[in-house]
Structures are given as C-alpha cells and as structure tokens.
N, C-alpha and C positions, 0 to 999 in steps of 0.2 A: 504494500500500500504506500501512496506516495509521500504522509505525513500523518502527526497523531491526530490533525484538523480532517483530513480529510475521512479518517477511520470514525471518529466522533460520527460525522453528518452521517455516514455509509451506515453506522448501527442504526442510529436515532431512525433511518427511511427503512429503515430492513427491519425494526420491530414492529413500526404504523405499517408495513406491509403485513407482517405473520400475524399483526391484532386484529387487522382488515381480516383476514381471512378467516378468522377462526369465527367472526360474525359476520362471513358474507351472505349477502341479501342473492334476489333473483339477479340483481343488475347492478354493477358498480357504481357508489356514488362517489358527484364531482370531484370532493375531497379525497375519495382515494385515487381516483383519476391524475389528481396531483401530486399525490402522492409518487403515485407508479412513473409520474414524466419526472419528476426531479430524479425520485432513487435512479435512470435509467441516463438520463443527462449527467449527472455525479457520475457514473461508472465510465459513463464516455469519455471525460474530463479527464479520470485519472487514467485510464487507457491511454491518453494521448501524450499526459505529461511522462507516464514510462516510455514511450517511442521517443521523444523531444529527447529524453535524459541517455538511451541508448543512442542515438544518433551523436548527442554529445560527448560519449565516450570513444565512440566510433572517428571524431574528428580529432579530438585529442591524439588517439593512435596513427589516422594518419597524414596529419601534418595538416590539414585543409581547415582552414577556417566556418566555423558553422553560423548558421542562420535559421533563423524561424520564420516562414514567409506567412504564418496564418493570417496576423494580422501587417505585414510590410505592406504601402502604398504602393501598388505597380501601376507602371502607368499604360496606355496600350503604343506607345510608340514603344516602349524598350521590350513587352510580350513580344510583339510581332516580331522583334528581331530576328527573331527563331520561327519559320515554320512548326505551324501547327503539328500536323503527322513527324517531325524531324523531332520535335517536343515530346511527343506519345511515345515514340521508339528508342529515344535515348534517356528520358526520366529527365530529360532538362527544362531549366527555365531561365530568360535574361529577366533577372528582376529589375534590372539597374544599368543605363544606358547614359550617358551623358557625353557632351564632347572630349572631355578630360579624361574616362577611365568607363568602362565596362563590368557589369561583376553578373556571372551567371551561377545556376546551383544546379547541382545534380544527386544523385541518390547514390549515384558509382562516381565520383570525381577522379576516378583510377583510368575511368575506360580510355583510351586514345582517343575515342573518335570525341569526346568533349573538347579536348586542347585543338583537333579539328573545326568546329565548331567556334572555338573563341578567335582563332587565331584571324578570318577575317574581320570579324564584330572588333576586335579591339585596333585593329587597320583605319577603320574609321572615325578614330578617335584621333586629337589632336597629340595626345601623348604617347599611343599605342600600345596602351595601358589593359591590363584586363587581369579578371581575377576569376579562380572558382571556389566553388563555398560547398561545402557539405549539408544535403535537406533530410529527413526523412520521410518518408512514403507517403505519409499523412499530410506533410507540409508541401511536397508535388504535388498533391491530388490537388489541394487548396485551389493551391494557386494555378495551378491547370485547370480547373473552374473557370477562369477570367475570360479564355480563348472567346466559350460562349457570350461573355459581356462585351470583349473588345474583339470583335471582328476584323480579320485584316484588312489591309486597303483591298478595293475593287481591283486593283493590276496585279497583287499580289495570288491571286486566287488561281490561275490558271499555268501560272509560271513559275519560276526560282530564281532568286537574285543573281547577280553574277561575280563570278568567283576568279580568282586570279589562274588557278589552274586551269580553267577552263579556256582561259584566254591563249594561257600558254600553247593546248594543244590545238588550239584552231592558228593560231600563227603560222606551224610548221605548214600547215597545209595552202595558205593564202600566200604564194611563191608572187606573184603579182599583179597588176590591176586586173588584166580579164580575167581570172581567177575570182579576185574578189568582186566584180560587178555580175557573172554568173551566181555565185552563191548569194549574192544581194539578191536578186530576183525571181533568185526559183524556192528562196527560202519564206513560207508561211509566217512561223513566229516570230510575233514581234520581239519578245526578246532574242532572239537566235538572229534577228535582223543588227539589234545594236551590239552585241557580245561578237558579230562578224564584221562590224564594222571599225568598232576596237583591236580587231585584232592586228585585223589589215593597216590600221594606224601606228600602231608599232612594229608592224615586219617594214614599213618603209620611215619608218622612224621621222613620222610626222609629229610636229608639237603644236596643231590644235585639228581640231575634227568640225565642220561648218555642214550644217543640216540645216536648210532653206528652203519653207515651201512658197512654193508660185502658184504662177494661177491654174496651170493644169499638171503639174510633177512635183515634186522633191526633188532639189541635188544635193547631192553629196560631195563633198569638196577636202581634200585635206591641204596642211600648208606645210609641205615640205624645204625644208631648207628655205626658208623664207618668202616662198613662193606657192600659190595657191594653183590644188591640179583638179578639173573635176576628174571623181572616179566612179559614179557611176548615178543614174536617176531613178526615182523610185516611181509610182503612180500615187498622184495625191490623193487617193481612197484611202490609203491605209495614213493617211498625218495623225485624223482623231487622236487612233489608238497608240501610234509612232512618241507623239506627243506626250501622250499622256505616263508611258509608261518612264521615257528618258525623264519626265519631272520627278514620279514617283522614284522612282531608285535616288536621285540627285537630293529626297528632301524637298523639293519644290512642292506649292499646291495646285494643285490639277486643276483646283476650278475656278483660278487666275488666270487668264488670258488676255489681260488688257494691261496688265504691268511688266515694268522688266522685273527678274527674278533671276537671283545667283544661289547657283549650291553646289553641291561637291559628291564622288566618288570616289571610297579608298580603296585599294585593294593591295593585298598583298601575292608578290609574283617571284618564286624562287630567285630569275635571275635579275629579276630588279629591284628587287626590294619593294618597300613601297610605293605605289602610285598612283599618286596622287592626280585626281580630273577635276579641274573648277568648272561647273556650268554656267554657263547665261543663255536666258531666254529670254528676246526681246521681241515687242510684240511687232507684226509686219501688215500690210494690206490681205492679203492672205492665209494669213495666218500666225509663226513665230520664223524668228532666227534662233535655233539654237547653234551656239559653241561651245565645244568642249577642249579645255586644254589639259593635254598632257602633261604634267610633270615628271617626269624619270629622277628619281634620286641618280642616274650617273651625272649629271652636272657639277652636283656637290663634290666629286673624288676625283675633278679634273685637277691634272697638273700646270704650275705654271711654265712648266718647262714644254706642254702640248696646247700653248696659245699659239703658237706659228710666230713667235718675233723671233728674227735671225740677228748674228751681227751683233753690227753696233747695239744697234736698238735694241736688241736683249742684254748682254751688257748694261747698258745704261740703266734700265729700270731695275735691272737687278742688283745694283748697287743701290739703288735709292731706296727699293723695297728693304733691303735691310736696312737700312739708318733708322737707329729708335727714335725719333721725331722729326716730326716735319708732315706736310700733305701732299698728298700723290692723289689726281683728279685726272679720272678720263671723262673724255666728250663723244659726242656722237647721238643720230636721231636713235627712235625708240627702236629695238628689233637691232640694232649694233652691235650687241655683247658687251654693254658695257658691265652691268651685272657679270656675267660668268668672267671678264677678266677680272673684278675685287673678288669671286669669291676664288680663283687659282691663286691671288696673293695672301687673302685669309688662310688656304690651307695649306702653303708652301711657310706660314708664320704659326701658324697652330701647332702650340705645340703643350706639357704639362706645365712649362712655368711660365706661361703670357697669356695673360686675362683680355679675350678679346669681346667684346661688346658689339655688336651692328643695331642699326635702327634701320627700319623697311619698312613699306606701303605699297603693297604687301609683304608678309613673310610667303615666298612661296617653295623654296628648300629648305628642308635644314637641316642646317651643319652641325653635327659632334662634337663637342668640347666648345661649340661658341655660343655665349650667349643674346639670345635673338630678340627684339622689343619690335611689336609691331604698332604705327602709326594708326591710333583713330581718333578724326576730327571731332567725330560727333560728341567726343569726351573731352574732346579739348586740348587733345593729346597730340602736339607737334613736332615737326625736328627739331624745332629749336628747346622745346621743354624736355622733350626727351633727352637730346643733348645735356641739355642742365643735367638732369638725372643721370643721366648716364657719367657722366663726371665723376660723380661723388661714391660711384661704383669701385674706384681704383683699379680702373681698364689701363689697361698697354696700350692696345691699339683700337680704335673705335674705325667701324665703317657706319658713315650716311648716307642711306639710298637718294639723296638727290641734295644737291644744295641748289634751294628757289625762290631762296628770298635772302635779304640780307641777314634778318637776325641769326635763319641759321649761318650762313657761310662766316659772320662774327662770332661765333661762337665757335664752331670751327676753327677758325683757324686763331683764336683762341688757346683753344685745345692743343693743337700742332705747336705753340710757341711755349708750355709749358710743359713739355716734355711728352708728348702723346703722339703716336704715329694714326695720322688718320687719313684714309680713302674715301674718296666718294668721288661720283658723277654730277655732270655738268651738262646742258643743254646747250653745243655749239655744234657747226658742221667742222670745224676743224681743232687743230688743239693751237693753232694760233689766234684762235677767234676767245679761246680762255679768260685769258689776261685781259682785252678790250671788255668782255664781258663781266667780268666782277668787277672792273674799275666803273663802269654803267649800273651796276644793281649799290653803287654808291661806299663799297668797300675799300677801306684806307691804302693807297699804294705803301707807306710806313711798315704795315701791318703785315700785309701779301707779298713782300719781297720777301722778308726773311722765312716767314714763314710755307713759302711752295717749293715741294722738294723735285718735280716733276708731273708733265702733261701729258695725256697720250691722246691721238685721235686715232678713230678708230672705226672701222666695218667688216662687215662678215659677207665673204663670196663665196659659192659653191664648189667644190672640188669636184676634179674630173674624175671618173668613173676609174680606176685604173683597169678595169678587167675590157676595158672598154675605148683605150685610149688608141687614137690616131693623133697625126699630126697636120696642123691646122693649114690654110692659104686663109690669107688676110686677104680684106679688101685692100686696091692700093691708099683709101680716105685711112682706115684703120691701121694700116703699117707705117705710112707718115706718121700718124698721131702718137703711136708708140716709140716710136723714132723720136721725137721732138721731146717727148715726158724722160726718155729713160737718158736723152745728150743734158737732162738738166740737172744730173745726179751729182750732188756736191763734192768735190775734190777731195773732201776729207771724210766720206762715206764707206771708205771701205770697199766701195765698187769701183769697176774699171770694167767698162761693157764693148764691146765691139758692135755699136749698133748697123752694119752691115752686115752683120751673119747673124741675125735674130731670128730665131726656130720657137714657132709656137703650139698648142698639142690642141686637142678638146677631145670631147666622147660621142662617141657615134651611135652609143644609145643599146642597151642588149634586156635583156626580160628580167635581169639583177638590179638594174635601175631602173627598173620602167619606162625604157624607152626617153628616158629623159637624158643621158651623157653624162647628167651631173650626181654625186651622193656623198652627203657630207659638208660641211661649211669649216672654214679656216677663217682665223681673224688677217687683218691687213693693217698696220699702223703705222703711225707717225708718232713721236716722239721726242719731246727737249727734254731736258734738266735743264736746274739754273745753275748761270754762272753769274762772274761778276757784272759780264757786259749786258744781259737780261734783266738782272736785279737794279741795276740803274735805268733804265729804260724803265722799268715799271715802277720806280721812285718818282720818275719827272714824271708819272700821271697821265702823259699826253699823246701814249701810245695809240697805234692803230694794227690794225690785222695786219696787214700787210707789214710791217716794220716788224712785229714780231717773226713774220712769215722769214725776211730776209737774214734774221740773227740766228734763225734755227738753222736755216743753211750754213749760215758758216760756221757753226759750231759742226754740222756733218749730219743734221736731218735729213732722215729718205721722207719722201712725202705718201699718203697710201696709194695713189697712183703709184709710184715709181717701186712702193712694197711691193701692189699685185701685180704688176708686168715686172719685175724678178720671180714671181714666186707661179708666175706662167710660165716666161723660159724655164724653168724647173721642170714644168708640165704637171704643179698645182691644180692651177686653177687654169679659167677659160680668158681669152681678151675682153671678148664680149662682157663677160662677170665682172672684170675689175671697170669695165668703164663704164656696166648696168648702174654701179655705186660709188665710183670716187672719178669721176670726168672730175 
C-alpha cells in the first residue's frame, strides 16, 4: 500500500462496503453507490502511484531522466511532432517542443529507434538540443489520449515529414536536370514532389530553391552559382495543395495568403550536417512566391587558405589578418562573399585562447567556438548597441555584419584602436571606393587612419567545369579588352604577362554540370593595406576614389578584373565570368 493515509481511507471504504452488505436491500442505495465509486477511485489512485514509483526506480537504474505526463500541459504543436501511428508503435510522446530544446518520453528510452526519432525533432531547434525522459505505461496512455483532442494538421494526414535520409537517397539518383524534371512530373505526391525537389537542389548544389506560380504553370527555378536556371514547370492545378503543404512543414499558416511569411526547415543529413532552409512566401497576382534557401553548414569549415587570393594579395591580408588590432573591411554588392570571406578569417583565428564575438542580421551559420548575437530592431537591438555590449564581453576579435551608419562604424573603429581586431563589410563597388565612403557617412579621417589595417574588394565568378574544359576563341572586342586590363598590371604586382600569347579555356557543358560549363564559384579581389602614403591621404580628408585607386597601384594592387583574367589564363574561370562582374 502506498502510505498509512492511504490504508486509513482503503479500510474506513472497505468496512461501509462489508456493512452495506451485510444489510443489503433489493437495490443499492445512493450512499452506497458512493461509497462503491470512491472505494474503486482510491484503489485506482494507489495502482497508479505504484507504476509512477516503479517507473521511478526504473529511471534511477537507467540513467534517463523521469517525468509524469498525467497532468504536464502538452500542447498540440509539440504532440504532433511525432506521428500519431509512429507514437502507438514506439510508446513515445514529444511533450515539449520549443525552438531552444526538444524533450520527448518513452516507456523503453533504451530502444534505438527513439534517438531515431529525436535526432531530427531536435535539428529543428535553434540549439539542436533534445532530451529523452522515462514514462510509465499509464502516463503514455494519458497523454496519448490528447492525439484524439489535438488532431494533426490537414497536410499532415496523408503524408510524413521529410527527413534528411530520405533526401540523401533521392540525391544519388537525381544525376541531373532531365532526370529531375521527369521525376517532377510523373510524380503524384505532393510531398515526394518537394523532398525531389530538395534533392535535386543539393546534387547541383544550388543555394536557394524559387517556386512561382503564374497564371497557367509553376516554375521551378534554382540559383546556382549565382545564377538562376529554370528546371522544370509544374501544372498550376496542383499550387492549392503545392502551397499549402511547403507552408505547413516550414511553420507557416496555410490560411494566410495575402501576407509575406518567413519560416524554416531543419534537417539533419549524414554528410552535411545540419541544414538549415529559410522560407519566404510572398504573396503574387496569382498566387505566392515561395523561396527556399539552403544553408549547408560547409561554409562554416571553409579555409582561408581556399578563398582563391594568390600572391601578393594573399600575402598581404595574411599579414594583416594576424595583427591583434586594427580593422580589416571588405566591400562588394550583396551575393559577393563578403560574409564567407570574415567567416574563413574567423576560422583561420579561432582558436581555444581568443574570444571571438560576431554581431549578424541575420545569424544564418554557425560557427563552433564563436560566439554569435543576432541583430533585432524590433527590440531595439542595433550594431551599434550590440557593439556597446559586445565590448564589455572581453572579445579579441569582434566581426560586424555591416557597418551602415556612422554610430556603428564609431564605434568600431573604436574598438580596433583599443586593442580589438575587428572585421566587417562595407557597401562599395570597389575597395577604393572604402575610404571616400566612410569619410561621406561623416567619420573622422584622425580616427580611420590609424585605425584600418586593410581593404578588400571583392566578387565571386563561376569556375569552369574541369571534366568539361576546352579552350576558349575570344571575340577580337573581348581579346582587346583583356589585352588593355591585364598591360595595366602594376610593376610591383608580382606579374609579368606576355599579353600576346594569352590562352583562355571555358566549359562546353557535359550532364555533371548540367549542361551549363560552369560548377563552383571562386572569389576574385583586390586588395591595399595601409601604408604611410595612404594614411596621409586619408588625414587631408579630401580624398577621392580615384586617388585612392592610383596609390593602391603603386603600392602593387591587382585590380579584380586583372585577379579574374589571371585566374582564366589559369583556366579558373571563364572571360565572359570575370567581365559578367568586374568590367
């Protein structure tokens, strides 16, 4: 019995029972009626508190944390986690969902297939965090009760979420586009329509997915290497359901159609680790735009030694990169890499004893050992306040995702003159447009000399195909013009080009690359440090692009023109590439 309380009530009901009987009538009266539902309620009670106390001893033994769901608030977004039938067969429940952390319970916390079961629920969390807890039979049951309360969503009903394995093995088979535009169209299910169109978005290692209906189709678009290919078109009869399900899995509400809406897909994928898809849906005359961006944790584990700077110009920053203070600012439009070059110099600096700090809007990697702050206005939470905060952290080196106004770039640089090495980007087309530019956003020239350790400019062009390479005829416009870029290489560059025997390559295109030539993007830069005859120039205040342009030269600046037609006679990249983005 499970207390001398509870033996008390069990005799005191058990003798008004045996009293009852020894004068029972033709028909029970109400009082014994009540009698009979307590004494019967009490036996229930203590039956349940010995399951609770043996399950508790059963967690004890084996290391799993316990939980009593009878009365836990579950709510139906964190039930549904779990398939209903998936819940019946394995004795599980997700009682506890949240973006930070996961906690589900099972009866058997030993079986495999549960850590199966968490392993992508806790992928979609911010932390990728997840827990399992020890229930007993009775306390599943309970809370398996709720299915019939909280019913899944309407798209969940006929389908299964999708899973990273599942991704994996439709990849191998989606070799390229006609492949994947076949299987786009002769396949029924909607979701076997998006989990095939995911796939085929990492076998060619696109970083966003663009699902657009019109007025009589769907296309389908990805943005390969910077560049958008359609791959295939669907028939707008199926948008409704197209629609509705890409929201549901994303978190979106289905029965929003007239707002934009952002969300997210995580999954976990043997050889990528996590990966991460932000959604947007925004609304169109026909219906939505959605996009989906990839994010690959490989970005985070680049090297900075596999940015593509040669030469000098590697050299140079690599020097600078290591100096404990000072600011290092690259430039460039959006889609440049100016990101993936800070975070190959945070991991080439990451290490156990240098406390690095970044501020971002968004976080959309993250990095190991570094810690991450992300920008939101709506709280009032800026670069420049974060900054503040971020100070008093007692960081080494701080990266800011953008400096766009003055307070931050004062603050900043700031930071860099009392001993802090900081990175961040800049909104120029060149890196001599830098200096003009923070002297305009009203930043002291006193201030900005001593404190910039180095500029980069900066773009990303497609690499040519090697399985696929030939070698190129220029038109005679476009062999002039590479002629005239590559006779303007500064004396003190390190080059020395024979611009009459200039040999250029490109890709002719094979079913590895989808017929496209190109696979793969390389960065292309330009690059100063400061010296003494820069740091005065940006004292007198009264600089101009152009003036900075001619002092980078004579210190021995390649310009990224003159990077990517080197890095084409190499048979990198293509002519056409370096001059699609740095004419």
């Amino acid at each position: 019995m499970a207390n001398t309380d509870d033996e008390k009530k069990v005799k005191g009901l058990s003798d008004l029972l045996a009293e009852s009987k020894k004068n029972k009538s033709a028909s029970p009266t109400i009082a014994e009626e009540k009698v009979t539902e307590e004494f019967t309620e009490k036996m229930e009670e203590i039956r349940t508190k010995e399951l609770e106390d043996i399950a508790k001893k059963e967690a004890n033994k084996t290391g799993f944390p316990y939980i009593n769901l009878v009365t836990f608030p579950i709510n139906s977004e964190s039930l549904n986690s779990i398939l209903k039938p998936v819940a019946a067969e394995q004795k599980v429940i997700c009682f506890d969902k949240t973006d930070e952390k996961v906690r589900i319970a099972s009866t058997n916390p030993n079986n495999p297939k549960i850590q199966e079961i968490l392993k992508p629920l806790a992928a979609e969390t911010y932390t990728g965090k997840g827990e399992i807890y020890l229930i007993s039979e009775n306390s599943f049951q309970s809370a398996f009760k709720l299915y019939e309360k909280f019913p899944p969503p309407r798209e969940f009903v006929a389908g299964v979420q999708i899973t990273g394995d599942e991704l994996s093995a439709l990849k191998k088979e989606i070799k390229n586009f006609g492949i994947l535009n076949a299987r786009l169209n002769s396949e029924k299910s909607i979701t076997q329509i998006i989990k095939i169109l995911l796939a085929g978005a990492l076998q060619s290692d696109a970083s966003d997915v663009h699902i657009e209906a019109e007025e009589n189709k769907i296309t389908l678009r990805y943005r390969i290497d910077g560049v958008l290919h359609i791959v295939s078109t669907l028939p707008k009869k199926i948008w409704p359901r197209l629609d509705s399900r890409i929201k549901n899995i994303a978190g979106l509400k289905i029965n929003v159609s007239d707002k934009p809406q952002d969300g997210r897909i995580t999954l976990y994928m043997k050889e990528l680790g996590n990966l991460d898809i932000r959604v947007s849906a925004l609304p169109t005359a026909y219906g939505a735009s959605i996009v989906m961006r990839l994010l690959s944790s490989k970005i985070t584990s680049l090297k900075f030694e596999d940015l593509g700077l040669r030469g000098k110009a590697y050299d140079d920053l690599r020097k600078q990169v290591e100096r404990p203070t000072g600011m290092i600012v690259t430039t460039g439009p959006t889609g440049s890499g100016k990101t993936t070059t800070l975070y190959a110099i945070l991991n080439k600096l990451n290490d156990p004893e240098t406390k690095i700090i970044t501020l971002e809007d968004p976080i959309e990697y993250k990095l190991e050992g570094i810690s991450q702050s992300q920008i939101d206005h709506s709280k009032g939470y800026s670069f420049a306040d974060g900054l503040r905060s971020i100070l008093r952290q007692d960081p080494d080196i701080i990266m800011v995702g953008e400096l766009r106004d003055l307070e931050t770039c004062e603050v900043a640089i700031q930071a860099a003159l009392t001993g802090h090495e900081v990175v961040s980007t800049l909104h120029t087309n060149d890196a001599a447009g830098a200096i003009p530019r923070f002297l305009s956003m009203g930043v002291k020239s006193y201030l900005l000399a001593p404190s910039l350790n180095a500029v980069i400019g900066q773009r990303l062009v497609r690499k040519i195909h090697d399985k696929c390479k030939i070698e190129a005829k220029l038109e005679p416009e476009q062999m002039a013009k590479a002629k005239e870029i590559l006779s303007k290489l500064s004396p003190t560059s390190g080059y020395n080009i024979d611009i009459n025997k200039l040999k250029f390559y490109r890709g002719q295109g094979c079913d590895e690359c989808n017929h496209i030539g190109l696979k793969g993007r390389v960065g292309i830069y330009e690059i100063f440090t400061m010296n003494a005859e820069i740091e005065a120039e940006i004292l007198s205040a009264k600089t101009s692009e152009y003036k900075m342009a001619d002092l980078a030269y004579n210190q021995g600046m390649i310009t990224m023109a003159q990077d990517g037609l080197l890095k084409a006679l190499d048979g990198i990249t293509a002519v056409d590439e370096v001059f699609r983005v740095a004419e």
